[in-house]
C-alpha distance (Angstrom), angle and dihedral (degrees) to the residues before:
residue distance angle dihedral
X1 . . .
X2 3.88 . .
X3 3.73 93.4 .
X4 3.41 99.7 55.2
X5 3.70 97.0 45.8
X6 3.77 88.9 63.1
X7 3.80 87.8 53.0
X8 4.41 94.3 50.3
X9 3.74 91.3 45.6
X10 3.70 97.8 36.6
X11 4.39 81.0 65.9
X12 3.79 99.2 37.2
X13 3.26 125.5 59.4
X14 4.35 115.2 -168.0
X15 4.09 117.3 -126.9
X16 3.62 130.0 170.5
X17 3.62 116.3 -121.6
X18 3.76 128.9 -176.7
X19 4.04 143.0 173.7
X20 3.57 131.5 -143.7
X21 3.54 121.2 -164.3
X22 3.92 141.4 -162.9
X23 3.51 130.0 -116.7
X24 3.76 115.9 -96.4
X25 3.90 124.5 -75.9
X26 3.70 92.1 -5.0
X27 4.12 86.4 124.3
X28 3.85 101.5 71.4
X29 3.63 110.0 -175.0
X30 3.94 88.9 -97.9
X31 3.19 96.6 60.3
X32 4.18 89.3 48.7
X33 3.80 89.8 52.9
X34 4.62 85.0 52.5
X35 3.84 89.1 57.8
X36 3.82 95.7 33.8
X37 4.12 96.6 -121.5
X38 4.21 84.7 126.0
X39 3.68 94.8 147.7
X40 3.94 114.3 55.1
X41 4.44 92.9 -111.0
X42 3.42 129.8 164.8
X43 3.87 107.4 -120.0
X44 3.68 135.3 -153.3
X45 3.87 133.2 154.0
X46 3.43 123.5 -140.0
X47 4.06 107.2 -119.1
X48 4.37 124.0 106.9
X49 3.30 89.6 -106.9
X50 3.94 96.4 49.7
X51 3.50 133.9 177.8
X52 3.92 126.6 -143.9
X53 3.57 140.4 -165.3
X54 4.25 157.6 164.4
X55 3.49 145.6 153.1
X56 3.51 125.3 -89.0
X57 3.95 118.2 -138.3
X58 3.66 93.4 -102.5
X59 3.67 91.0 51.0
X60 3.58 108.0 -96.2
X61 3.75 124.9 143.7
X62 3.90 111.3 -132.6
X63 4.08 106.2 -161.4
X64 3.60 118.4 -169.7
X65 3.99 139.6 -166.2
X66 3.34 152.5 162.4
X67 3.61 122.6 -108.4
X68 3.44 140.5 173.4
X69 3.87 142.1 -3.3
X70 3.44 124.7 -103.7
X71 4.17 102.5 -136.8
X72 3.58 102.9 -137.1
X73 4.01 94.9 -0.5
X74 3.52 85.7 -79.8
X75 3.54 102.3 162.3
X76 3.72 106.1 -173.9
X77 3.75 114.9 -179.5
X78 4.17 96.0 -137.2
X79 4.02 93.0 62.1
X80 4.05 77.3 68.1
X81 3.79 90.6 64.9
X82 3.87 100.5 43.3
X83 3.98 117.1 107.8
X84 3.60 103.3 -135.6
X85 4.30 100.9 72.4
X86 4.01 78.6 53.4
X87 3.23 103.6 50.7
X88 3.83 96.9 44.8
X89 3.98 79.6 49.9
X90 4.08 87.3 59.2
X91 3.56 93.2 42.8
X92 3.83 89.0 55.1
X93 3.62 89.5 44.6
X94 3.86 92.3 66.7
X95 3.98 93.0 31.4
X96 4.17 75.6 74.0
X97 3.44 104.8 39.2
X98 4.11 103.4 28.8
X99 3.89 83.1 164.8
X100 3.54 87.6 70.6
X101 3.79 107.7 52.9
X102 3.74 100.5 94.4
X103 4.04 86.8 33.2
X104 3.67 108.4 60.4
X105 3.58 148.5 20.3
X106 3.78 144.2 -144.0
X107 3.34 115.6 -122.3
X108 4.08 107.9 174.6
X109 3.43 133.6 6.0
X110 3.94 132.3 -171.2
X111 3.63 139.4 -172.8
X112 3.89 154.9 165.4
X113 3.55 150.9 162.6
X114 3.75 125.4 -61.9
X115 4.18 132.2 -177.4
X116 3.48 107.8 -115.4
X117 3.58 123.5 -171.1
X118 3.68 140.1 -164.5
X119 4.20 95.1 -100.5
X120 3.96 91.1 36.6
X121 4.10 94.6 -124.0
X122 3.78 136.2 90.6
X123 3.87 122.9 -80.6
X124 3.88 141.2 -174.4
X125 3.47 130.4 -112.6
X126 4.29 117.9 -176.5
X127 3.95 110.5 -139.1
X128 3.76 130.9 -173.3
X129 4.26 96.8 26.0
X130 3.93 83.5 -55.1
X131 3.39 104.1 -45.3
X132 3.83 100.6 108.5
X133 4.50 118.6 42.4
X134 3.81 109.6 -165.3
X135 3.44 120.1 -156.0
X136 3.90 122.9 -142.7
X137 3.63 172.1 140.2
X138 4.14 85.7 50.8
X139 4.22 78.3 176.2
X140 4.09 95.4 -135.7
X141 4.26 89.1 -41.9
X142 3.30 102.7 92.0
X143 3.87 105.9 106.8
X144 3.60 88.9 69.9
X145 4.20 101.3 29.5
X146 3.96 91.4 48.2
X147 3.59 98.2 91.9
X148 3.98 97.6 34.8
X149 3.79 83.6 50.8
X150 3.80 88.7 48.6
X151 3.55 92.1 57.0
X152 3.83 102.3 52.4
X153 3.92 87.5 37.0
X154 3.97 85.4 62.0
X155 4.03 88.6 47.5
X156 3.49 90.6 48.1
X157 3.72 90.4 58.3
X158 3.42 97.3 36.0
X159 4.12 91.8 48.9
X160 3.52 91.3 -126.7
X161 3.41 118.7 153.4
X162 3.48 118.2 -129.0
X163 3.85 127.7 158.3
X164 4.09 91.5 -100.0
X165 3.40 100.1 45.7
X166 4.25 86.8 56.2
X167 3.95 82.2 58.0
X168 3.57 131.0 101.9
X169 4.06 97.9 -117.2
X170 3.45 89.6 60.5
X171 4.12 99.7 47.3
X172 3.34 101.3 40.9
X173 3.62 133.3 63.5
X174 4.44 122.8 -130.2
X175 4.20 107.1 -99.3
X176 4.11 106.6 -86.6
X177 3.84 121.4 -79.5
X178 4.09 111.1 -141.5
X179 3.66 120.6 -132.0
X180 3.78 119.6 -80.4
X181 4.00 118.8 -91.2
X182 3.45 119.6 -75.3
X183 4.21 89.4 24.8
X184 3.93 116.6 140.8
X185 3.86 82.8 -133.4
X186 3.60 97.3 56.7
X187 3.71 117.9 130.6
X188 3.73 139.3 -141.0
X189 3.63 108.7 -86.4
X190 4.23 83.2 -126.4
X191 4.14 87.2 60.0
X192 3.73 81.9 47.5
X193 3.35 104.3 60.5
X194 3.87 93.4 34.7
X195 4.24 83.0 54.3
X196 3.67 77.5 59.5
X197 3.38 111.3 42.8
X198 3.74 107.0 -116.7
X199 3.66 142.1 102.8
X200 3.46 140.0 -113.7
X201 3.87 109.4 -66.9
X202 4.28 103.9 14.5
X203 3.70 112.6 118.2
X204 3.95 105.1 -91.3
């Protein structure tokens, strides 16, 4: 269905995220209270390219981050295996906690792609005059959205109305994603930012 792929990857965009973590009870609460993590949160900074982190119950610190690009949304399964995207993940690791480096290690790492779209959260697309919802672009959170999403994707195709289907997430589609660089299809960067509905100089 030609058309409707250009619709799906016209709102999702593919990145390659990964997560490193420490080996167990390395972080004694000591060494919490020297980097000022004292009481066991799950943290995340705000930025596109985010990083995210906790503690496990054995103590080890799980450090995630988005990586790299997929040109095209080619999503081949081998860039998952290659050492650099990990080791730039380690470096980061101890960019944020330099009071670490001679500390603890990193002893496994693993990664993959996710859809990522312009208002980081899942969002419905109809397919085959309504017969067919997808649901995507869950922008790294799908493990735990999946079966929420799931549920209003079902209500969406069953037209029942349900207090999230009657919100905007699930009416409304994320703001277009231009082709990769280098793509035939790539646009002017003036269509792009009228595709997005801003002007010349706002933060796109």
């Amino acid at each position: 269905m030609p058309g409707q792929r250009v619709i799906l990857t016209s709102a999702a965009a593919s990145l390659q995220s990964a997560i490193a973590s420490s080996s167990p009870s390395h972080l004694a609460s000591s060494r919490c209270k020297k980097i000022g993590w004292q009481n066991r949160q799950g943290i995340y900074d705000t930025r596109t390219r985010l990083n995210y982190m906790r503690l496990t119950a054995d103590n080890r610190i799980l450090f995630g981050e988005r990586l790299d690009y997929f040109y095209g949304n080619d999503t081949d399964p081998t860039l998952d295996n290659t050492a650099q995207p990990y080791i730039r993940l380690v470096q980061s690791f101890y960019r944020t906690f330099p009071q670490l480096a001679d500390e603890i290690r990193c002893t496994c790492a693993w990664g993959g792609p996710i859809g990522l779209t312009t208002r980081m959260a899942v969002h419905y697309q109809k397919c085959f005059d309504g017969n067919m919802v997808f649901a995507g672009g869950y922008s790294g959170f799908g493990v735990t959205a999946s079966r929420f999403a799931a549920r209003v994707g079902l209500a969406i195709l069953g037209q029942r109305d349900i207090a999230e289907t009657r919100m905007q997430f699930a009416q409304t589609l994320p703001n277009y994603i231009p082709p990769g660089p280098g793509s035939p299809c790539m646009p002017s960067i003036p269509s792009m930012k009228k595709a997005v509905g801003v002007s010349c100089g706002s933060r796109w």
